[in-house]
Structures are given as structure tokens and as C-alpha cells.
C-alpha positions as CSV (number, residue, x, y, z in Angstrom):
1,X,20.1,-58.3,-9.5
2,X,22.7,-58.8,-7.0
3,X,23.0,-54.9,-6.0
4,X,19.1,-54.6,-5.7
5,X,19.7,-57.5,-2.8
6,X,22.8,-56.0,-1.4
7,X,20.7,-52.8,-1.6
8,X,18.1,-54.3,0.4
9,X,20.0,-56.0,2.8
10,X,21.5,-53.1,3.7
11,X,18.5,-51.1,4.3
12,X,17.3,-54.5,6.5
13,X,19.6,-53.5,8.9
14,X,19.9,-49.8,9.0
15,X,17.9,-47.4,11.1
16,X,14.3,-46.4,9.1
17,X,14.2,-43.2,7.1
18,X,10.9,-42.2,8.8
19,X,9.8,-40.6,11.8
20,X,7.4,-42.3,14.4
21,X,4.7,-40.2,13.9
22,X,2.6,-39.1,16.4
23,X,5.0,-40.6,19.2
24,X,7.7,-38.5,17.7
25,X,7.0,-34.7,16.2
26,X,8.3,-34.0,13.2
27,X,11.1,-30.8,13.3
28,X,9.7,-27.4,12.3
29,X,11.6,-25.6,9.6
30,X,13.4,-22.3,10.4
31,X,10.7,-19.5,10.0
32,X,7.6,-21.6,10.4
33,X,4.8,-20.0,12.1
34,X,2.2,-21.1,14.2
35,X,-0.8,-20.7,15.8
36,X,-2.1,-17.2,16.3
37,X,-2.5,-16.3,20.3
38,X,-4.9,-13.4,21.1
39,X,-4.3,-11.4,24.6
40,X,-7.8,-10.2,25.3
41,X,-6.4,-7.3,27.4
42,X,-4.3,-5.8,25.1
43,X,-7.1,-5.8,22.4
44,X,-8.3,-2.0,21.1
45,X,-10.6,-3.7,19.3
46,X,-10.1,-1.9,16.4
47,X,-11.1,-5.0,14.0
48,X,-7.5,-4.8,11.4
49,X,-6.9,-8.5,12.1
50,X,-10.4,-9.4,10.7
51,X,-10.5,-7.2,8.2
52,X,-7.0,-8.5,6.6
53,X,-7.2,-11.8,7.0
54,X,-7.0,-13.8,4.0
55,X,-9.0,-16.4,5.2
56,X,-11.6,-15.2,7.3
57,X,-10.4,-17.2,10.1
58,X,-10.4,-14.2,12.8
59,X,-14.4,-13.4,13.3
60,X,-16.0,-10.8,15.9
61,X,-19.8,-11.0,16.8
62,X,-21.2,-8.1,18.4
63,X,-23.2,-7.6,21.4
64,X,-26.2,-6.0,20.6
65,X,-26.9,-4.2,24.3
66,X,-23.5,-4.1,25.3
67,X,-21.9,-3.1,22.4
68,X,-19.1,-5.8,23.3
69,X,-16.8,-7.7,20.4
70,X,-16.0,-11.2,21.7
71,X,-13.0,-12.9,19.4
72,X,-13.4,-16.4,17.6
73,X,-10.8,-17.9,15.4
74,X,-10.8,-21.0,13.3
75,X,-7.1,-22.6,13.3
76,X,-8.5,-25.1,10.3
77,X,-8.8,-22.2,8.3
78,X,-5.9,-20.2,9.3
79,X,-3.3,-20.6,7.0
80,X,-0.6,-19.0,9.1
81,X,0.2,-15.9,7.5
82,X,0.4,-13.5,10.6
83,X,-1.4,-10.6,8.5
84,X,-3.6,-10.6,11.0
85,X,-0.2,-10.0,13.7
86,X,1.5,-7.3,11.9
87,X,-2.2,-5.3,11.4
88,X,-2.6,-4.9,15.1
89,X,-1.7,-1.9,16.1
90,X,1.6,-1.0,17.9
91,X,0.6,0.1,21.3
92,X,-1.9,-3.2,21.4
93,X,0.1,-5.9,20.4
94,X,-2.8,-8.0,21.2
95,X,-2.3,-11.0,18.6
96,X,1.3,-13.6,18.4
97,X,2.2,-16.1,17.1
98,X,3.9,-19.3,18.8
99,X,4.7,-22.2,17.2
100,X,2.4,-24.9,18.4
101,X,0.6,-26.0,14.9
102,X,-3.5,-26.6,15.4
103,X,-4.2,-30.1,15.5
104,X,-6.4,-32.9,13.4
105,X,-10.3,-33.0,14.4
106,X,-12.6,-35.8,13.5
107,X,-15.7,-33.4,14.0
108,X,-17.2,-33.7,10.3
109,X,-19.5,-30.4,11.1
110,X,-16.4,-28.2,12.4
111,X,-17.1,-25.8,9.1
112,X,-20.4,-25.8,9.3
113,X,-20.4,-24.4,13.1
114,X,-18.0,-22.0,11.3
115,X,-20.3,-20.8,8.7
116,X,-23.0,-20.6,11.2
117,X,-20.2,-17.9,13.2
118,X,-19.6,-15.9,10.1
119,X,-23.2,-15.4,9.4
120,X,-24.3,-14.5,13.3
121,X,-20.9,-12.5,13.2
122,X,-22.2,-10.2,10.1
123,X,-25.5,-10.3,11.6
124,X,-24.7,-9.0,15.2
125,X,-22.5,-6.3,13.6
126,X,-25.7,-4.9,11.3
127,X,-27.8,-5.3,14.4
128,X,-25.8,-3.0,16.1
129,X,-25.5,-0.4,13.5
130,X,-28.7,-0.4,13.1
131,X,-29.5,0.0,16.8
132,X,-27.2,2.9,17.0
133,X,-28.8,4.3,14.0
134,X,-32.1,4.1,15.7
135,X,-31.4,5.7,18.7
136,X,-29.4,8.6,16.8
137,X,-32.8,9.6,14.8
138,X,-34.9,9.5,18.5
139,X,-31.9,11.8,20.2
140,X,-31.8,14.6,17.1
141,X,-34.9,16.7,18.0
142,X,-37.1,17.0,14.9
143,X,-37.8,20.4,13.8
């Protein structure tokens, strides 16, 4: 009994264990990655970091007249792997990483917005294949 009270006391009167979280970040480990940075220039648009991302969180949707890929990413989903970094090509070097974490959202329909993405994203990219299809069979002359 009397060490559980000289334990307290002592604890009374020395500085907390805790951090003062949000005033005060917490210390990122050694090797901890962040939030994935695209560079719109550099881009070949070649599609890797979609295609290996665990995930899903990288998404292109497709122009369908100008053929153009325009780049979403969902940091919620991301879970910081930099596949999607070491897939881009050399010469591109379009996707980083720095080490700013994503943070907390109090929009309860962030995912569905996401879904929504995905589904235009798949969409927009059949549309155009389709589209190119099309005009392939007018342009071949028929026999």
C-alpha cells in the first residue's frame, strides 16, 4: 500500500508520459513514408502506378474527346506502400513520397464519392476504347 502511494506521488509531480496531441505532433519513426506527391509534368502516363497499387487509391478517368488521363488519389485509402513510386518509370519520376501523413475527415460520404470515381474511372476508359474501336472499323476500307 505504501509504495502504490509513493508511486503515485511520484508520478503527481513528474512531467506526463503523453504527448499533447494535436498541439504537439507525435515523432515519425525512421523509414516512415508519407503521402504520395504526383508531378503532373513529369507524368508519361503510362498507368504502372494504378495498375500496382494495392489499394486502388491512384484512379485515372479518361477523356472521351480528348483522350486526356487526369489523376485522383484517395490518401484514406492509401496505405503508404510507395508501389505505386518505384513503378513509375525512370525517366518520369512523376510520383514521391514526402512525409506529411493525410489527415482525419469528418465527411461521412468521402468513400462513397470514391466509389462513384472508380466506377466513372472504369467507365471513361471503356468509353474510349470503344470510341477508338469505332473509328478504326470506319477508317479500314471494306472490301
Amino acid at each position: 500500500m505504501f509504495k502504490a502511494l509513493l508511486n503515485a506521488l511520484k508520478n503527481l509531480f513528474s512531467a506526463p508520459a503523453t504527448l499533447n496531441y494535436p498541439f504537439v505532433s507525435s515523432p515519425k519513426h525512421q523509414g516512415a513514408r508519407g503521402l504520395i506527391l504526383f508531378d503532373e509534368p513529369k507524368c508519361v502516363w503510362c498507368l504502372k502506378c494504378e495498375e500496382v497499387c494495392p489499394p486502388g487509391a491512384i484512379r485515372f478517368t479518361q477523356d472521351r474527346e480528348s483522350y486526356a488521363y487526369t489523376y485522383h488519389y484517395n490518401p484514406y485509402l492509401c496505405i503508404y506502400c510507395a508501389e505505386c513510386v518505384r513503378a513509375c518509370p525512370d525517366k518520369a519520376q512523376a510520383l514521391s513520397q514526402c512525409s506529411e501523413l493525410s489527415r482525419p475527415t469528418s465527411d461521412p460520404f468521402m468513400n462513397d464519392a470514391w466509389f462513384a470515381l472508380e466506377k466513372e474511372a472504369e467507365d471513361s476508359k471503356e468509353a474510349v476504347k470503344e470510341l477508338k474501336k469505332a473509328k478504326k472499323t470506319e477508317e479500314t476500307p471494306q472490301p
